[in-house]
gemmi code that builds the backbone of each chain (N, CA, C; Angstrom):
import gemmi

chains = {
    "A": [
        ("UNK", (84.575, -61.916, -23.270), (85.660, -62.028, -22.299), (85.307, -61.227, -21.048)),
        ("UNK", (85.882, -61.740, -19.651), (85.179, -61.281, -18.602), (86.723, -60.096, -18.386)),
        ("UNK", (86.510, -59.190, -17.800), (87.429, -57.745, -17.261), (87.022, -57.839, -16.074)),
        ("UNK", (88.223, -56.995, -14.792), (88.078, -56.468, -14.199), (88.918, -55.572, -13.620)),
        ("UNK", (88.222, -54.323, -13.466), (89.656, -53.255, -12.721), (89.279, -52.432, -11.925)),
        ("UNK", (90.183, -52.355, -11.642), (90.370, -51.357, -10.131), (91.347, -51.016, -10.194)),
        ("UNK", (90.831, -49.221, -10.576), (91.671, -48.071, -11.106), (92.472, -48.132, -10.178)),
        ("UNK", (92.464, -47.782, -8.912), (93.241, -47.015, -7.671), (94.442, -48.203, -7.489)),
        ("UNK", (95.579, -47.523, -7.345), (96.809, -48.606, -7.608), (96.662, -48.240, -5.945)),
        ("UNK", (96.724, -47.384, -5.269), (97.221, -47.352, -4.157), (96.945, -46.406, -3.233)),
        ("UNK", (96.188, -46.779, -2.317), (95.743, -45.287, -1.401), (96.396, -45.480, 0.364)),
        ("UNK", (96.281, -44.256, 0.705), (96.605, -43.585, 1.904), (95.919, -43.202, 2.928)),
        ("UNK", (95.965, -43.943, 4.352), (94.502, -42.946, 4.436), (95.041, -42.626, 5.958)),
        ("UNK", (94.658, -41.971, 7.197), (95.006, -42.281, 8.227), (93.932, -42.968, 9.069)),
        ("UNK", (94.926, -43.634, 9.807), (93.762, -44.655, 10.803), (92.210, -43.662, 11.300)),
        ("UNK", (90.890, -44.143, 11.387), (89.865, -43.677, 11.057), (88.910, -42.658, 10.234)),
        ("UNK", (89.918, -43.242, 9.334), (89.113, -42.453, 8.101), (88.465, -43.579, 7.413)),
        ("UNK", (87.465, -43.201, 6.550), (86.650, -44.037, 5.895), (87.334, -43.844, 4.607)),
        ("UNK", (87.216, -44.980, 3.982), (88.178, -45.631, 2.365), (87.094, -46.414, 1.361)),
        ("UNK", (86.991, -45.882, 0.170), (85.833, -46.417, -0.452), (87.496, -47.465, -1.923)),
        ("UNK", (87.135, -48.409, -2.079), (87.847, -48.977, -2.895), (87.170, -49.575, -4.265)),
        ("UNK", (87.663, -48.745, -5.601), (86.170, -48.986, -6.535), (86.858, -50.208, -7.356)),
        ("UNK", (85.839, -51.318, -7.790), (86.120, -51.952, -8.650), (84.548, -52.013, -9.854)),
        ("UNK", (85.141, -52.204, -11.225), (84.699, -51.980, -11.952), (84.518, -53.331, -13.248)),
        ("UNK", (83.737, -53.955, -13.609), (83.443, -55.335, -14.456), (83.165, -55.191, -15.518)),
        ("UNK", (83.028, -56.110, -16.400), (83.013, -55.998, -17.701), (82.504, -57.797, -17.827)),
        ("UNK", (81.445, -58.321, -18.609), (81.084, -59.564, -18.887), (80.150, -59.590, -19.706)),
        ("UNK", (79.861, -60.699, -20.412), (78.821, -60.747, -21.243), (77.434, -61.437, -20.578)),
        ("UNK", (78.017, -61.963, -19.527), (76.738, -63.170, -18.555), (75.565, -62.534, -18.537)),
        ("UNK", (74.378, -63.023, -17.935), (73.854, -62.187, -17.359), (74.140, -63.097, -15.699)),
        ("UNK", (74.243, -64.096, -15.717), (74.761, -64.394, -14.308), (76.044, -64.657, -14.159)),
        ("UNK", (76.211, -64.150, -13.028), (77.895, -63.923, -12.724), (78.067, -63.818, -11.367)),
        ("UNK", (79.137, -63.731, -10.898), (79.525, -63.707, -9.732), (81.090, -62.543, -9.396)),
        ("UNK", (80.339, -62.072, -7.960), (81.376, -61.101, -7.697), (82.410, -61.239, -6.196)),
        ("UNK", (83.238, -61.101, -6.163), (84.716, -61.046, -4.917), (85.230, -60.069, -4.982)),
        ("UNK", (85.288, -59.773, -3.337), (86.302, -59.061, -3.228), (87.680, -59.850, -1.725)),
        ("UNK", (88.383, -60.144, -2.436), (89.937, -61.045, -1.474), (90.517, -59.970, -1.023)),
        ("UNK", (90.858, -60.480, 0.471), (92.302, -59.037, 1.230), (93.515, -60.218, 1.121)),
        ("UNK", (94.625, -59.307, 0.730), (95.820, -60.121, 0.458), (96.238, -59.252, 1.762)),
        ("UNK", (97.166, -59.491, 2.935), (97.992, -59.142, 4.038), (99.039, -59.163, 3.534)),
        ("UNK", (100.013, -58.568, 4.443), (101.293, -58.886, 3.832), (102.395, -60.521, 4.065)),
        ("UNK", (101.575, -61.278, 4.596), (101.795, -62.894, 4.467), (101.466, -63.466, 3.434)),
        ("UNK", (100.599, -62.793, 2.273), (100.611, -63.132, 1.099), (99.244, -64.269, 0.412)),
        ("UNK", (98.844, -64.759, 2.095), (97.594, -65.488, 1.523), (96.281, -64.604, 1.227)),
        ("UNK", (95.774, -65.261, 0.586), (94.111, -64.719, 0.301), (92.819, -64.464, 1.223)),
        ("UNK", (92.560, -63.716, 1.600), (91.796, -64.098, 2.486), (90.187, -63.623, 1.798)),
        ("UNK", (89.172, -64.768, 1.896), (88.016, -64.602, 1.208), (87.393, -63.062, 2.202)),
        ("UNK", (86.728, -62.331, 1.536), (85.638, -61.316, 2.321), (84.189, -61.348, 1.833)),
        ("UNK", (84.096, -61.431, 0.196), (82.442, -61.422, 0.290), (82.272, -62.234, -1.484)),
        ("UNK", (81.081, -62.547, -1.823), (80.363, -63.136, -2.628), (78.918, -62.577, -2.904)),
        ("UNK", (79.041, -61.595, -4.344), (77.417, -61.458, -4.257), (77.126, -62.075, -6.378)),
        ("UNK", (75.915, -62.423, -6.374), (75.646, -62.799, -7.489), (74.537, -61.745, -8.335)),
        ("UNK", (75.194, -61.451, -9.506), (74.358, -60.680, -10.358), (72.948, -60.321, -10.037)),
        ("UNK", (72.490, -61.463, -9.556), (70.606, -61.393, -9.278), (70.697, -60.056, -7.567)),
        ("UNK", (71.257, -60.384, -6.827), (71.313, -59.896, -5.802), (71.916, -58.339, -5.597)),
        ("UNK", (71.331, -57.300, -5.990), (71.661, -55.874, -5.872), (71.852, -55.297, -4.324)),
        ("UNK", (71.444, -55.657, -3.774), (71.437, -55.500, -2.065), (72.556, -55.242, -1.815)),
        ("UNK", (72.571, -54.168, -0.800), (73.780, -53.997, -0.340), (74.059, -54.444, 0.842)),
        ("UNK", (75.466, -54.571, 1.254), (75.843, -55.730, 2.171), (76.802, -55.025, 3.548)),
        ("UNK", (76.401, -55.017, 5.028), (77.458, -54.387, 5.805), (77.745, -55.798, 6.837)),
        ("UNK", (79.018, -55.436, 7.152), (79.429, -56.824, 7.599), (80.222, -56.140, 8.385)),
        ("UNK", (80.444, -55.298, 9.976), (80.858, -55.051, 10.703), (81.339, -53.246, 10.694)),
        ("UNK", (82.982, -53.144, 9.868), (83.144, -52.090, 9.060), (83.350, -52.061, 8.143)),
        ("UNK", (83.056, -53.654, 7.287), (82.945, -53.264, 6.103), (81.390, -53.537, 5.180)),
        ("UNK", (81.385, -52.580, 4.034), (80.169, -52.792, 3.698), (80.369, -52.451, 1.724)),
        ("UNK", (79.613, -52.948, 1.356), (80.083, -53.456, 0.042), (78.805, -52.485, -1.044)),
        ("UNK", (78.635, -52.085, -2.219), (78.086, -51.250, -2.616), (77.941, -51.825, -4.501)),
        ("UNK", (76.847, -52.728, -4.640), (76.943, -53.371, -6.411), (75.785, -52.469, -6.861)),
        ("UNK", (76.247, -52.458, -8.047), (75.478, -51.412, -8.926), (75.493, -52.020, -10.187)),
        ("UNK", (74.354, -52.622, -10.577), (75.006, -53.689, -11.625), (74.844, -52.447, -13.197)),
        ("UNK", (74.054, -51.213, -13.069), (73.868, -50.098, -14.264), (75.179, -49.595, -14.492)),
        ("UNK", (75.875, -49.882, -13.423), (77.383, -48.895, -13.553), (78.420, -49.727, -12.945)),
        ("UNK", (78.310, -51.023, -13.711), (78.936, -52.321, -13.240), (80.224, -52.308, -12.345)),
        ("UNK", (79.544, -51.694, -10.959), (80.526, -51.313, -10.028), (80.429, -52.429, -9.016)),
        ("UNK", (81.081, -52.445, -8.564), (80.815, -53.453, -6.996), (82.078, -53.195, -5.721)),
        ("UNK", (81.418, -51.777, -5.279), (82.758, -50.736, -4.606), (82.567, -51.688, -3.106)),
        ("UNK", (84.083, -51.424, -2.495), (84.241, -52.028, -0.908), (84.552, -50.801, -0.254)),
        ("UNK", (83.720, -50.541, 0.681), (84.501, -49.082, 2.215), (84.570, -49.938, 3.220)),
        ("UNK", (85.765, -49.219, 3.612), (86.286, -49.499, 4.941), (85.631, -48.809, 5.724)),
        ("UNK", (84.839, -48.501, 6.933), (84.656, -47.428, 8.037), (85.301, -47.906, 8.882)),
        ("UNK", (86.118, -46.533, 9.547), (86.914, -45.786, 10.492), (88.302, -47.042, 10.463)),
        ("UNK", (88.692, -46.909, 9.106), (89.508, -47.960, 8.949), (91.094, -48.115, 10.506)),
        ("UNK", (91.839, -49.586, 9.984), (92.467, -49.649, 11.220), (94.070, -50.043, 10.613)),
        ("UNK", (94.716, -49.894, 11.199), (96.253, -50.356, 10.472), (96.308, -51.736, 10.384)),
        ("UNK", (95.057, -52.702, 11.399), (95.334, -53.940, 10.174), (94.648, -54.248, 9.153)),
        ("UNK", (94.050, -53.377, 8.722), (93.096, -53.070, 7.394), (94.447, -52.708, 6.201)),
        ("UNK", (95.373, -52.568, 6.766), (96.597, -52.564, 5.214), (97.413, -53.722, 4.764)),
        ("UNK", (96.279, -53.742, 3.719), (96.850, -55.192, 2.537), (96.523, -54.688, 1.189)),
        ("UNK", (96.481, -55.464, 0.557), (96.275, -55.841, -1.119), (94.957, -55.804, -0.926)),
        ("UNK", (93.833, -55.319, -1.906), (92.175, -55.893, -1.696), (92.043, -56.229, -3.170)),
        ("UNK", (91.717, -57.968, -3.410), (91.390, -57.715, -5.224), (89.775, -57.908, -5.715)),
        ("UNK", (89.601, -57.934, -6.386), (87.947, -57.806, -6.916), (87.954, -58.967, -7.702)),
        ("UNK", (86.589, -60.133, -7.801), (87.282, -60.444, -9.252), (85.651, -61.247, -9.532)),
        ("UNK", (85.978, -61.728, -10.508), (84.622, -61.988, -11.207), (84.720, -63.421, -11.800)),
        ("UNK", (84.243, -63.940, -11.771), (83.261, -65.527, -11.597), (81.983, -65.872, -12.106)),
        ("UNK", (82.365, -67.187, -13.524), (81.052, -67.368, -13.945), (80.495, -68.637, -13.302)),
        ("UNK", (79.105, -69.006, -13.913), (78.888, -70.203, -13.279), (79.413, -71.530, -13.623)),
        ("UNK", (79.175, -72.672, -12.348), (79.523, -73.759, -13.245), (79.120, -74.244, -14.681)),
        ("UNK", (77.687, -74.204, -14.276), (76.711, -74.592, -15.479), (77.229, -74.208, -16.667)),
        ("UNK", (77.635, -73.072, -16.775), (77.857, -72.162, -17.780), (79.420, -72.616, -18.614)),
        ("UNK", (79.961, -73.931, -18.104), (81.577, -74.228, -18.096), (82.454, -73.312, -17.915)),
        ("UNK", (82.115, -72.051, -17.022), (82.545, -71.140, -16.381), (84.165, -72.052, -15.227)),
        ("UNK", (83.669, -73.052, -15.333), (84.775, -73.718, -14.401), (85.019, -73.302, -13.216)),
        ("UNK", (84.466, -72.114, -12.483), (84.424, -71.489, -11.086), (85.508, -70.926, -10.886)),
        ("UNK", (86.345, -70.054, -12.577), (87.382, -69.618, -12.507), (87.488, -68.085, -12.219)),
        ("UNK", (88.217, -67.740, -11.532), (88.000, -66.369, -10.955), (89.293, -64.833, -12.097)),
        ("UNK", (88.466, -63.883, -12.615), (89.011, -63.335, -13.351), (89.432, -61.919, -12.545)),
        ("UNK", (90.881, -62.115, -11.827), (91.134, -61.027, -11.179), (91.394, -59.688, -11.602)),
        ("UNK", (91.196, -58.436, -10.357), (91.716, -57.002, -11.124), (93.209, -57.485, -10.929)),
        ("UNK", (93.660, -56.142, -10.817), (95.059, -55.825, -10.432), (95.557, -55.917, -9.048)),
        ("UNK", (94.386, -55.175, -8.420), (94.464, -55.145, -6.924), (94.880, -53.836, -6.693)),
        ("UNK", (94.361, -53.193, -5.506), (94.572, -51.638, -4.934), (95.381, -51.993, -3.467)),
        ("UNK", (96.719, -51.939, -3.161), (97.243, -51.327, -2.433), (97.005, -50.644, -1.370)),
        ("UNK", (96.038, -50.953, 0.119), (95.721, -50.012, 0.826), (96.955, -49.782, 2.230)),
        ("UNK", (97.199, -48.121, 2.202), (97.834, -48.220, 3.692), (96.999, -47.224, 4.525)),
        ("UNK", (97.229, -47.815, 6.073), (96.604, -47.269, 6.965), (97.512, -46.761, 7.986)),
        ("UNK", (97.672, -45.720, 8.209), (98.941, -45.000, 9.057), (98.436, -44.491, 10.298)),
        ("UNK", (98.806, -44.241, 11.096), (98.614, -44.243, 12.228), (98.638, -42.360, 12.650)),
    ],
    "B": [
        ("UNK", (93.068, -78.426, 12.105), (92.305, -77.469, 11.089), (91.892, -77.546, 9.748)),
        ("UNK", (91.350, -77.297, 9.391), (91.377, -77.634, 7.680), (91.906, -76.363, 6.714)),
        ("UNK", (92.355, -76.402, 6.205), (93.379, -75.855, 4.667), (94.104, -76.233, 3.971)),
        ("UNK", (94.811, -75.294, 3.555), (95.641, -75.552, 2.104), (96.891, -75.485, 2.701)),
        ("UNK", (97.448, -75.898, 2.050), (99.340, -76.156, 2.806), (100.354, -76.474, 1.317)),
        ("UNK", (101.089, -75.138, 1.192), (101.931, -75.252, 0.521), (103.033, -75.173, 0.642)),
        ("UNK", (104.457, -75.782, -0.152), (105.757, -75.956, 0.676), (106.291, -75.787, -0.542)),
        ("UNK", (107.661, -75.654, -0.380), (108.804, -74.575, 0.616), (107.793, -73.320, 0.283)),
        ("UNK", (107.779, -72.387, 1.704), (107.200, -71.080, 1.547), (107.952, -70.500, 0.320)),
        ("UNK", (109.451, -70.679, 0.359), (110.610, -70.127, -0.823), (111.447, -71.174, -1.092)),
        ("UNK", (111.544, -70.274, -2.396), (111.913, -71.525, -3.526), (113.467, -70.729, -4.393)),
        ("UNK", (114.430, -71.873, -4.155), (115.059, -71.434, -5.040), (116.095, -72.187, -6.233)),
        ("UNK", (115.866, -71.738, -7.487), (116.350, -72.909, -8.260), (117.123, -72.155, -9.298)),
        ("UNK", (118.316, -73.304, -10.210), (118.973, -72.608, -11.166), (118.478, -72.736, -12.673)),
        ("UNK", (118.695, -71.510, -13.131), (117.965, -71.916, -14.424), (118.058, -72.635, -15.678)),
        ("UNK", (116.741, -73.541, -16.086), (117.004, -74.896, -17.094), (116.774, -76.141, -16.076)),
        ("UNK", (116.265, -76.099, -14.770), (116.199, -77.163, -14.039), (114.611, -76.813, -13.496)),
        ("UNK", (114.217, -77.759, -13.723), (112.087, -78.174, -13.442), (112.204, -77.958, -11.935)),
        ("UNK", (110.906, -77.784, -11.817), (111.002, -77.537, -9.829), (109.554, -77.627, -9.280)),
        ("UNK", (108.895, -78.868, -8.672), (107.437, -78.951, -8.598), (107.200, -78.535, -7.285)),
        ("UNK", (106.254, -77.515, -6.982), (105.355, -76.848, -6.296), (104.581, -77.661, -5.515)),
        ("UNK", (104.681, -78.093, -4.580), (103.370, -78.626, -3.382), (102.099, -78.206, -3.066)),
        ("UNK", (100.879, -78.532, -2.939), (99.589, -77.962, -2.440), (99.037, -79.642, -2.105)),
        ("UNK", (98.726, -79.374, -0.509), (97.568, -79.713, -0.218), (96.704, -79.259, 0.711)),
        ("UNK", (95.740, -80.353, 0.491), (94.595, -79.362, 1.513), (93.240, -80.595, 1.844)),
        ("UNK", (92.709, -80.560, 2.768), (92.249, -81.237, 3.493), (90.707, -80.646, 3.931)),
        ("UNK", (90.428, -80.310, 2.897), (89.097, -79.278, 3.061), (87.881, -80.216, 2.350)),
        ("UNK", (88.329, -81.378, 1.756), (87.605, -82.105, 0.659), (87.152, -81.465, -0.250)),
        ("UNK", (87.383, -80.779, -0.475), (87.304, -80.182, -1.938), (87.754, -81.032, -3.165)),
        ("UNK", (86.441, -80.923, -4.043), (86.721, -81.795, -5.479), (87.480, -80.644, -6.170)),
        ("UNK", (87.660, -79.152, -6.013), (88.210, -78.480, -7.191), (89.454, -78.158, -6.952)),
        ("UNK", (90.789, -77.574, -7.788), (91.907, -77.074, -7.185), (92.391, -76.075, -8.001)),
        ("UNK", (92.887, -75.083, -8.100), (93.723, -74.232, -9.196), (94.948, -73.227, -8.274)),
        ("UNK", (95.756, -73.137, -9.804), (97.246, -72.841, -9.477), (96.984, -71.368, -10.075)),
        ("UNK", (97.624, -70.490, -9.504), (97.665, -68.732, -9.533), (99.384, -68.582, -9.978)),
        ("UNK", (99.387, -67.505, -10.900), (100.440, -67.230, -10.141), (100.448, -65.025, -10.501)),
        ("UNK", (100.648, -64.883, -9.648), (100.836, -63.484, -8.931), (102.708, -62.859, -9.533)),
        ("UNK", (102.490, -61.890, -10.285), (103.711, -60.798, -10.414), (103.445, -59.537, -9.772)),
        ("UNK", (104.129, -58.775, -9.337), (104.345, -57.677, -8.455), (103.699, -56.372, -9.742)),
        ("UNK", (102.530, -55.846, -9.098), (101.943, -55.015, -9.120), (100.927, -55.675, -10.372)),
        ("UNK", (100.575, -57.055, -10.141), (99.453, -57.416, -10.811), (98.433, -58.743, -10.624)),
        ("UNK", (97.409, -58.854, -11.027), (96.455, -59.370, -10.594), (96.943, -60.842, -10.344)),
        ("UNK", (96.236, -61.588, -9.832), (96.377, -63.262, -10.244), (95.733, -63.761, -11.435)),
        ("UNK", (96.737, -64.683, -12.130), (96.256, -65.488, -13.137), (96.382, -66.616, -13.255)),
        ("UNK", (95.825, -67.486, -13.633), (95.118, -68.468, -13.563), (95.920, -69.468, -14.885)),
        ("UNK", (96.712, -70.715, -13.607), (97.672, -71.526, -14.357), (97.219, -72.863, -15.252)),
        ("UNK", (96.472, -73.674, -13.768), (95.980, -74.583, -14.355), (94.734, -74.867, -13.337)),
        ("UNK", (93.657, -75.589, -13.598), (92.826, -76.090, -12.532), (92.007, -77.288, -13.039)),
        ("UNK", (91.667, -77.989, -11.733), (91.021, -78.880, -11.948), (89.970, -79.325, -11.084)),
        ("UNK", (88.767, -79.616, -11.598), (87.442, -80.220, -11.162), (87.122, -81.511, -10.707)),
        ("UNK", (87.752, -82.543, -10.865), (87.801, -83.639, -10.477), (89.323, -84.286, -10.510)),
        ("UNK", (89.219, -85.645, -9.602), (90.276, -86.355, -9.462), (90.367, -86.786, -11.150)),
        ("UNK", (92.124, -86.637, -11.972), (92.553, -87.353, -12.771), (91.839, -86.353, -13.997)),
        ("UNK", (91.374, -85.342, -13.725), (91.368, -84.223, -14.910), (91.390, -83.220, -14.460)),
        ("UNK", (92.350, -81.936, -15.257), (92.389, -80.724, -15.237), (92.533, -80.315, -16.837)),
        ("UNK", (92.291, -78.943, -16.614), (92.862, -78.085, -17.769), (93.276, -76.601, -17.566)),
        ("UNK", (93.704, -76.143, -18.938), (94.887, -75.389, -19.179), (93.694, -73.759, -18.519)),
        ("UNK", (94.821, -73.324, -17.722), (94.169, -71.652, -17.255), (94.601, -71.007, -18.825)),
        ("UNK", (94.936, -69.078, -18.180), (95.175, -68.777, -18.922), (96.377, -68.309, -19.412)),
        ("UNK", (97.185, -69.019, -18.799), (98.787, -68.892, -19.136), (99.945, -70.153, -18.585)),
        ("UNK", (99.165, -71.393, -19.191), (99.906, -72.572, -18.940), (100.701, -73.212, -19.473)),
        ("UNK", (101.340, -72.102, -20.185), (103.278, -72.689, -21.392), (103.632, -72.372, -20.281)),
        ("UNK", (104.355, -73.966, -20.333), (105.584, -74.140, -19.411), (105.450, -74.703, -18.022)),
        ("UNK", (104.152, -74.970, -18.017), (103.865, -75.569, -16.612), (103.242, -77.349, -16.794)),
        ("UNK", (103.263, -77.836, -15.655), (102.161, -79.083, -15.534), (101.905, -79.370, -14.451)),
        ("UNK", (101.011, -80.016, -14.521), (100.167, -80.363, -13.138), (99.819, -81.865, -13.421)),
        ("UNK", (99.418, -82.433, -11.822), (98.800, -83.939, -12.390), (97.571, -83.416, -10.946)),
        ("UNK", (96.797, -84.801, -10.947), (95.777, -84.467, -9.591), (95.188, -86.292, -9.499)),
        ("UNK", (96.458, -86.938, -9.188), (96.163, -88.282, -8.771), (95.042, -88.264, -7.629)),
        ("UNK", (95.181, -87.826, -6.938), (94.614, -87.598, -5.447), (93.849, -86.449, -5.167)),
        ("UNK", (92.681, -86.538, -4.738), (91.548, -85.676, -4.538), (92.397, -84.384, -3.441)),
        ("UNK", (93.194, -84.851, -2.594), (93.749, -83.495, -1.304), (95.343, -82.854, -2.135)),
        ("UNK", (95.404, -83.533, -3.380), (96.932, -83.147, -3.851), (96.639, -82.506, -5.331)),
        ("UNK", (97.663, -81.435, -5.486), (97.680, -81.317, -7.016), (98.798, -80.242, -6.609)),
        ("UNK", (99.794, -81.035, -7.517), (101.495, -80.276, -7.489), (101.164, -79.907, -8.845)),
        ("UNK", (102.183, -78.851, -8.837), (102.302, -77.785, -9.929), (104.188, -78.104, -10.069)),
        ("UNK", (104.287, -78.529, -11.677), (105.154, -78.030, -12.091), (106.013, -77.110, -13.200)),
        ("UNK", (107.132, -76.390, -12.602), (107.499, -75.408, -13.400), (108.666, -75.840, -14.451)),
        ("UNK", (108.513, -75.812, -15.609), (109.457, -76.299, -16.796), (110.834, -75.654, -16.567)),
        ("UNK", (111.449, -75.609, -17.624), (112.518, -74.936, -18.077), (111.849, -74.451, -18.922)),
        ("UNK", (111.223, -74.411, -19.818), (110.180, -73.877, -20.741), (109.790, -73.004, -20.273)),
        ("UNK", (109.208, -72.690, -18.916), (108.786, -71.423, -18.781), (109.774, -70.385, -18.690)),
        ("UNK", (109.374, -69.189, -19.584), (110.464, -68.403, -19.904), (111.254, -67.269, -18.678)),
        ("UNK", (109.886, -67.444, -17.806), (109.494, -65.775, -16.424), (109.346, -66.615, -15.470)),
        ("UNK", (110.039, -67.511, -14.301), (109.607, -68.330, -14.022), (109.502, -67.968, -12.005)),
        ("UNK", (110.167, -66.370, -12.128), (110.221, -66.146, -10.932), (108.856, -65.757, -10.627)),
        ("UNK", (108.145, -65.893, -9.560), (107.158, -65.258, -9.207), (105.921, -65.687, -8.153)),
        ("UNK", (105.181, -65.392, -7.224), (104.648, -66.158, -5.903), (103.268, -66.940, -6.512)),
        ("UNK", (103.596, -68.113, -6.875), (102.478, -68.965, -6.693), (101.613, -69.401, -5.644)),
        ("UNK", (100.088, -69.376, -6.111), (99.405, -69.700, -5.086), (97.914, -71.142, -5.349)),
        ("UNK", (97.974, -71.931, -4.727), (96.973, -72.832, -4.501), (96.270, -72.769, -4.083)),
        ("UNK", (94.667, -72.580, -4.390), (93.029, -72.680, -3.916), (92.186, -73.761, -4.185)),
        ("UNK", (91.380, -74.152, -3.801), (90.428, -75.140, -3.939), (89.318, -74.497, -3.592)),
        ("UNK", (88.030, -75.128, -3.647), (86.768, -74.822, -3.697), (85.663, -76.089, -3.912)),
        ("UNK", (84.492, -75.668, -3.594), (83.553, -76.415, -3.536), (83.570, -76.728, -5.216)),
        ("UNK", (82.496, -77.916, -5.228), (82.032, -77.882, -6.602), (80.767, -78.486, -6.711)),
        ("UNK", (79.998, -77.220, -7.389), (78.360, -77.346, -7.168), (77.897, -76.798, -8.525)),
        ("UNK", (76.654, -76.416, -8.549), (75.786, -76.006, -9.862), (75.837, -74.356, -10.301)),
        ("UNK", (76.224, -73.459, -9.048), (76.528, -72.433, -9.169), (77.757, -71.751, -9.400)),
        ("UNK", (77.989, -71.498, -7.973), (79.573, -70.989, -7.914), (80.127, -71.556, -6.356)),
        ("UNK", (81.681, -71.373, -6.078), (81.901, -71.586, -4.597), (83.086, -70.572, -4.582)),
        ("UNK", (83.224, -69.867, -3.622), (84.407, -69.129, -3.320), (85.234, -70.112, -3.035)),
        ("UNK", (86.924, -69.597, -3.285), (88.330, -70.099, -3.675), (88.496, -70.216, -2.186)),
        ("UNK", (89.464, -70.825, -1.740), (90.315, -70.632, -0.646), (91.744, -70.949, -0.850)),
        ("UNK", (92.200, -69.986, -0.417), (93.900, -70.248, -1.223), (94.575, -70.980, -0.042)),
        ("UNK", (96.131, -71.369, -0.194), (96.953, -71.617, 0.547), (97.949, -70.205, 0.697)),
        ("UNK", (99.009, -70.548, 1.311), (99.600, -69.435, 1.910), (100.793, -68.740, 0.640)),
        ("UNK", (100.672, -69.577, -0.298), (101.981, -69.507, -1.455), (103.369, -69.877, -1.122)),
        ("UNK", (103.831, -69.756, -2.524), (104.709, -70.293, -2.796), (105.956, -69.212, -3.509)),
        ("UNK", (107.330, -68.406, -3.043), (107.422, -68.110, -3.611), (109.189, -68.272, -4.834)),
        ("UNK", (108.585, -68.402, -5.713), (109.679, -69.102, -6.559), (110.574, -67.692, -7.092)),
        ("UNK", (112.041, -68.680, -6.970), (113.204, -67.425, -7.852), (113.937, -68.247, -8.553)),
        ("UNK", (114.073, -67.683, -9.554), (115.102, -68.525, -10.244), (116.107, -67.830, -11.173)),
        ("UNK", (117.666, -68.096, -10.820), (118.382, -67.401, -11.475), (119.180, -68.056, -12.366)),
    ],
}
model = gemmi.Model(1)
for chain_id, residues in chains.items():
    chain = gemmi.Chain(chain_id)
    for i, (resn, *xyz) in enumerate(residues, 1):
        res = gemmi.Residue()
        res.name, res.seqid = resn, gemmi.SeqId(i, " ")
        for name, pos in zip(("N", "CA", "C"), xyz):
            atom = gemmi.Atom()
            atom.name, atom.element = name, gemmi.Element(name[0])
            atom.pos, atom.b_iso = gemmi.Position(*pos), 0.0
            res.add_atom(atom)
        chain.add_residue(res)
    model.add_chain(chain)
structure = gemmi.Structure()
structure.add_model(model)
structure.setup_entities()
């Protein structure tokens, strides 16, 4: 069975501070797939990144930059010099393959709660 | 533009009366699946489907149904059967290939029922 969590129910931070958001997996695959979605407070999903088991590299994509560790089946998201519209929902979630009759179904955390205050 | 489009943003119904959920989307996407989201927890996974005229059961689909006549449509409906029936549903679709494709949701849906 595939897990995923992300301890931190809810953090605080003030506008430019840097925010590390950990999520943590659990699967039997050896290929798999990883997300991390920002929920806003409009409630839709909004995609942010895709990395696959094979791919350890780490990933920066403006201010955000993403951190997989597949020994300590982490796959953490930071914010740098975060901004008040950086406060939403962020969820993590994990994805097997098709091949695999994985069905391209996505096994969400809980989701961490971020606010950014001014 | 292309997305997902779901209707009524809010939903409200009395309880013991069925109430089907809208999604479409115009992205051509062969895949579709139904979420549904409770307050202070993850999304789970209702029903989905891979092709036109088949789906199957997520992981918490007492009390729901779905059909997917149409490749841009797949309504979700909510029973009287379902016991918890308040809560913000959401519709995604996705590619469908040999690997994987990231989801793209619609904006949700959110249902009350008293």
């Amino acid at each position: 069975a595939q897990k995923v969590t992300q301890a931190q129910t809810e953090i605080s931070v003030v506008e430019k501070e840097d925010v590390t958001l950990d999520c943590v997996y659990e699967t039997r695959d050896t290929t798999y797939y990883l997300f991390w979605y920002k929920q806003p407070p409009s409630g839709e999903l909004v995609f942010l990144i895709r990395r696959n088991s094979f791919d350890e590299q780490n990933e920066i994509s403006g201010r955000y930059s993403w951190n997989f560790q597949k020994s300590t089946s982490s796959f953490n998201f930071t914010i740098t010099a975060s901004q008040v519209v950086d406060s939403a929902v962020y969820f993590c979630a994990l994805s097997r393959p098709w091949l695999t009759g994985g069905g391209n179904k996505l096994t969400f955390g809980t989701g961490t709660q971020l606010k950014v205050e001014l | 533009d292309g997305g997902i489009t779901q209707s009524p943003k809010y939903l409200f119904r009395k309880e013991g009366q069925n109430v089907t959920l809208s999604c479409e989307q115009n992205l051509n996407h062969d895949a579709m699946y139904w979420y549904r989201q409770d307050p202070g927890q993850g999304l789970r996974l209702i029903y989905y489907s891979q092709i036109v005229n088949d789906f199957q059961k997520g992981d918490i689909a007492e009390g729901y149904s779905v059909s997917r006549e149409k490749k841009e449509s797949f309504p979700l409906t909510v029973t009287s059967a379902q016991k918890n029936p308040t809560a913000f549903y959401l519709c995604a679709s996705s590619a469908r290939g040999l690997t994987v494709a990231e989801q793209y949701f619609g904006p949700g849906t959110r249902l009350t029922v008293t």
